[in-house]
N, C-alpha and C positions, 0 to 999 in steps of 0.2 A: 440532617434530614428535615429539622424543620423549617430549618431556611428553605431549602427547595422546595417543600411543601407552600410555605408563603410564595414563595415567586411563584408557585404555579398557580395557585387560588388570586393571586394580584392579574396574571397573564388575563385568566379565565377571565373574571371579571372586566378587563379592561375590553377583550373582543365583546363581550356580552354589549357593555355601553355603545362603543363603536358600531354594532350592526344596529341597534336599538336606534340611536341617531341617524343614518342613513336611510335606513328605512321608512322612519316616521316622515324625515326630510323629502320624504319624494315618490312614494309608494301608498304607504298604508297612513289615510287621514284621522284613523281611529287608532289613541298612543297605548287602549287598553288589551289592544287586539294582541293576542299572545302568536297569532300565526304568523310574521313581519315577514317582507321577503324585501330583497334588493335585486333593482333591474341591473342591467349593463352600463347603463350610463354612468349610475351613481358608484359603482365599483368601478370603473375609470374616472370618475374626481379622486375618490378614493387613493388609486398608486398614483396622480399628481401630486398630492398630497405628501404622500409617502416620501416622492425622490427627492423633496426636498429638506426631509431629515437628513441631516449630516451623519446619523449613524447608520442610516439605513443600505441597502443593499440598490444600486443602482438596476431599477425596470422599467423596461420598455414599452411604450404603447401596445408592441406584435407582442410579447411577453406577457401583458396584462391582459390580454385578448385569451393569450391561452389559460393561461391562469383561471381565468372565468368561465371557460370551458371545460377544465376540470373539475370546478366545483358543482359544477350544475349538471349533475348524474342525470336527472330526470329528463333534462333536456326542454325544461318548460321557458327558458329567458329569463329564468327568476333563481334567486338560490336564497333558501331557508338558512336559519343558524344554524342547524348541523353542516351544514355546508359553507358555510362562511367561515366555521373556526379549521375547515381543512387550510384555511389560506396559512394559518400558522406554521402547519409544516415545510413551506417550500418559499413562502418569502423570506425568509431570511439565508437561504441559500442564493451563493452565488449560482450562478448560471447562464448557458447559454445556449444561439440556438446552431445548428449547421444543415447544409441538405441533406435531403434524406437518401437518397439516389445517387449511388456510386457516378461515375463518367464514362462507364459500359455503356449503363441504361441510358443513359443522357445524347450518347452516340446513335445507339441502337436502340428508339423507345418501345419497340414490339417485343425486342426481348425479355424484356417480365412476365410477357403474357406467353411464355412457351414452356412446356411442359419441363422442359429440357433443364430449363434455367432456373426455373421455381424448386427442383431436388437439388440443383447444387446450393442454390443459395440456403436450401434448409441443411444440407449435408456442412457445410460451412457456419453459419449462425446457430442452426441447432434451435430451440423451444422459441427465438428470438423470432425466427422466420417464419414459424407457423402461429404466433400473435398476430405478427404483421399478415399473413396472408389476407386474412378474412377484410381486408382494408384495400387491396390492390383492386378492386372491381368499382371503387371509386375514383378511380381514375382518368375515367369516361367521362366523367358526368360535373355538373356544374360546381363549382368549391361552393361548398354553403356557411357560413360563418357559425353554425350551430354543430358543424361535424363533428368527429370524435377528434379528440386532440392526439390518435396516434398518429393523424395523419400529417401534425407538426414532428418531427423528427428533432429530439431532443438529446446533446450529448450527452451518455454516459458520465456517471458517476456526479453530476452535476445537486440533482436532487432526487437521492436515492427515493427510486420507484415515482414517482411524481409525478411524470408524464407518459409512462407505461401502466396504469391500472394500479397505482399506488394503495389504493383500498383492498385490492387482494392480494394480502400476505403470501399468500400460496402462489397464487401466480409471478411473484415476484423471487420465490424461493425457486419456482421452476425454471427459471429462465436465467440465473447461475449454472444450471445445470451445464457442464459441459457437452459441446456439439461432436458429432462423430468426427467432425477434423481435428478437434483439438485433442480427442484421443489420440487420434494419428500423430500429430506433431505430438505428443508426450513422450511416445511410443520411440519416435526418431530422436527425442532429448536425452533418455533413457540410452539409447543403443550410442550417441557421442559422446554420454558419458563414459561407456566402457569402452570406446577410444582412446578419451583423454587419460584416463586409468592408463592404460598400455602407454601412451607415448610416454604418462610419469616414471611408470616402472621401468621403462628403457633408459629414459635421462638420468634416473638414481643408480642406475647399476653402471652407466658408462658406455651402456653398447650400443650401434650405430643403431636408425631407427628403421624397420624396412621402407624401402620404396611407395608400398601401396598406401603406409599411413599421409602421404602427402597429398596422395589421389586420393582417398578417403575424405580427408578434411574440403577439397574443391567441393567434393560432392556434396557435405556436409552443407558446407557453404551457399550453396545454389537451390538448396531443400529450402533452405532460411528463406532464400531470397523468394522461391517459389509461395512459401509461407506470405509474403507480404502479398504480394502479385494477386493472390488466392482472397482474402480479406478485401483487397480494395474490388475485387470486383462484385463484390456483393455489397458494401458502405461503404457513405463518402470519404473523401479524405480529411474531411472535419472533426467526422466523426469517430475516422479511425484513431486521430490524430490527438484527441481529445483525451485518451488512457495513457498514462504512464508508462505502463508497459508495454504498449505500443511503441510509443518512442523510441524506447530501450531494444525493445528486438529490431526497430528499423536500422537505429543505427548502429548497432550490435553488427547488425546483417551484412550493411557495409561494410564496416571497419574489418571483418571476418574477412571478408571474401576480398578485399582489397589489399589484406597481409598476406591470404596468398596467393592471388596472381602475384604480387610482388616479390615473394620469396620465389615461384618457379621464375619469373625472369631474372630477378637478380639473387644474389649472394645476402645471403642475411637469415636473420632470426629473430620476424616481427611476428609469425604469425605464434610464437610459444606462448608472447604475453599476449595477445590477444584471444588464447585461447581461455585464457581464465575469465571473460565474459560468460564464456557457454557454461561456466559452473553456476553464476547468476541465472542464466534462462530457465536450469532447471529447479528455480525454485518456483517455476511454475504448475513444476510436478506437483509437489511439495504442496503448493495451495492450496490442491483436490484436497485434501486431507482435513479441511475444517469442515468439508461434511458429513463426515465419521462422527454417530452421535457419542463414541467413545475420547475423539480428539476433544471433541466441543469441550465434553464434562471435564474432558482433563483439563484443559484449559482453564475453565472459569473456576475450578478448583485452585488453583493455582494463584492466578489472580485475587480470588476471596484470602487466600491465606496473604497474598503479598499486603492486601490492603488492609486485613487485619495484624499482622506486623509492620505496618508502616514505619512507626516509630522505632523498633528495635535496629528495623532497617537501616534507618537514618543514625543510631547510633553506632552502629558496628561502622557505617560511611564515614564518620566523625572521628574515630577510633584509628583506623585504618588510613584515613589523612593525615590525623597527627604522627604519626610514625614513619609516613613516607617521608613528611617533613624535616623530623627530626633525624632519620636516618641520611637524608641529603646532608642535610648539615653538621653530623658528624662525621661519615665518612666518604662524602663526595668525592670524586675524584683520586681513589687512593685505591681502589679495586679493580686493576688494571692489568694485562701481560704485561712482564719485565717490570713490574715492581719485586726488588727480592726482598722482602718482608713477607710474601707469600711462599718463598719456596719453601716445598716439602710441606706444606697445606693441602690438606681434599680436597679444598675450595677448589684450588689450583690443577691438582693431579685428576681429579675427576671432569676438569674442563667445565664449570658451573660461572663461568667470568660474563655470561650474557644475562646472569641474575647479577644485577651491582645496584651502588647507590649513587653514582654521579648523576644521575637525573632524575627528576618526578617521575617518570613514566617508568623506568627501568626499575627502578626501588617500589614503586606500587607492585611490579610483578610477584621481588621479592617477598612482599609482606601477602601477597594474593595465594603464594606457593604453601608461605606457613598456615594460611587458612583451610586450605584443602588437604594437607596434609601433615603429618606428625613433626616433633618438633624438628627443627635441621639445625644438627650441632656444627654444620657445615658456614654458618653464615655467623654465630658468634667470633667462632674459630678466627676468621678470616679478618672481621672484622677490629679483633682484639690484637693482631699482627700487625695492623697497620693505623690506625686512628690513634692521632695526639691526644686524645683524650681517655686521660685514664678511667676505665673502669665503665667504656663504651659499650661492651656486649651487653650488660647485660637487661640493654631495654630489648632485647630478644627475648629472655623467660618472662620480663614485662608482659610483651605483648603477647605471649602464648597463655598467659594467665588471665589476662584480661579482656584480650580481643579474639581470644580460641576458646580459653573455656568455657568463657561466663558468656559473651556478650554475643559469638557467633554461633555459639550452643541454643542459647534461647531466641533465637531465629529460627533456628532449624525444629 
């Protein structure tokens, strides 16, 4: 904490110097004057400056244009030190810019200005479209180089709230809000989910699947698809293109609907695996849920405990390593069907052989199984039937003494 405290007090102080010098250098010819402002110009020597730090973040002339448009709330051409140390927040993010105007409007320019089209696009965007409205009746009229910087269209997730009215909190927590389409699509993730449910419980029991579940999934498919279609015509493709999860549901969307037209014309079974994408879509659902003030607090409850046992963490990992190891290397490869040194072992008769020690990954299970639950005289057992080395089990009550009682008790 007090390192972070010094880097903050070093940060402060260095923008403090920084505007102090810029200002004096070209604005205000009195160095006692506490009111200092910086014109336009002198904030573009400024980000020349800048891009040619090697550690810094590559900005563009149109980028630093906007940039100084966001700091200068008052709209005078001048921006005070409260407003220069905003530059902190958002130059050092990457960023970028895209159009702002899907390829509807671009085809059709009259269509924004119809009543028609201004409720889908809010029914679609949601809090997003009704920021933007109050900006569309500048459209008209001359580009002024002092405007509001909504009306630069800035991607998403780039510089969280930065270019959207970053100074209110509030208005940036509104505009998470989900939009009444994206209820809708939940609504339709929800209901393929208890699709997917059903096609599982027909595959595990063996029985054929009906008919309609085939037609079901088309339809499924073509909602997704509808989904993009719906999106783009209200944002570009830049900046649709610019979210993560956008990507994911585009090509989710495809690859869905591609496995099955290809299953009804031909013979196969691509769209099963492809249907485990749609159990990823709905962790979209899932998302809504950090704005539950009960999610939040659990959460950061959670995380306070993990990072107040950091260390115990780290040793239970240490723990837990060594025995994977050590268990690799005593009985690799020896925990197998058709070894008979198991027969007539539980290990064996209860079919437990997908817990073994022939590899890292396999034997971490083993030893993940004995932390969660009581001890397994199953794995001694097994282990002592078969390993050349005498007197191999019993780094099992080892590890249930040392890394169960003591060491992942006081984690917990």
């Amino acid at each position: 904490e007090e390192v972070e405290e010094e880097q903050s007090e070093h940060r402060v102080r260095g923008f403090l110097r920084c505007f102090k010098q810029l200002a004096q250098a070209t604005v205000q010819p009195d160095p006692d004057d506490d009111n200092l402002e910086v014109n336009r110009e002198s904030f573009m020597e400024l980000i020349k400056e800048y891009r040619r730090s090697p550690n810094g973040q590559t900005v563009t002339e149109m980028q630093g244009e906007v940039m100084f448009r966001v700091m200068d709330k008052d709209m005078s051409g001048l921006i005070d030190y409260e407003e220069f140390c905003f530059i902190g927040r958002i130059i050092e993010y990457r960023f970028w810019t895209s159009p702002k105007e899907p390829k509807l409007v671009e085809w059709f320019p009259n269509l924004q200005r119809t009543v028609c089209y201004r409720r889908w696009r809010t029914f679609v965007m949601g809090n997003r479209a009704l920021d933007e409205r109050e900006n569309t009746a500048e459209d008209d009229q001359e580009e002024d180089p002092r405007a509001s910087p909504a009306s630069v269209s800035m991607s998403p997730g780039a510089s969280p709230g930065a270019f959207s009215g970053a100074s209110d909190s509030a208005g940036a927590a509104d505009a998470d809000e989900p939009s009444a389409f994206d209820r809708v699509m939940n609504a339709v993730l929800v209901v393929n989910l208890t699709l997917v449910v059903a096609e599982t419980s027909y595959d595990l029991s063996d029985m054929p699947e009906p008919p309609a579940f085939e037609f079901m999934e088309l339809v499924f498919s073509f909602m997704y698809l509808g989904e993009v279609a719906c999106k783009l015509s209200v944002v570009s493709w830049g900046e649709y293109w610019s979210q993560t999860s956008n990507k994911f549901d585009f090509l989710s969307t495809w690859l869905l609907l591609g496995t099955s037209l290809f299953e009804m014309l031909y013979s196969g079974n691509l769209s099963t695996y492809a249907n485990m994408l749609r159990l990823l879509r709905l962790l979209r659902v899932v998302k809504n849920l950090k704005k539950l003030k009960k999610v939040q607090f659990l959460v950061k409850t959670i995380t306070e405990l993990l990072k107040t046992a950091k260390e115990m963490v780290t040793l239970l990992g240490v723990v837990v390593f060594f025995f994977t190891m050590l268990s690799v290397q005593i009985a690799g490869g020896e925990l197998y069907e058709g070894n008979e040194k198991l027969e007539g072992s539980e290990y064996l008769e209860e079919h437990w052989l997908a817990l073994n020690c022939n590899d890292a990954p396999m034997a971490f299970g083993v030893w993940v199984v004995m932390l969660l639950s009581e001890y397994v005289p199953k794995f001694p057992d097994a282990v002592s039937r078969v390993s050349r080395v005498p007197g191999a089990w019993i780094m099992f009550p080892m590890f249930y003494v040392f890394g169960v009682s003591i060491t992942f008790e006081l984690v917990k």
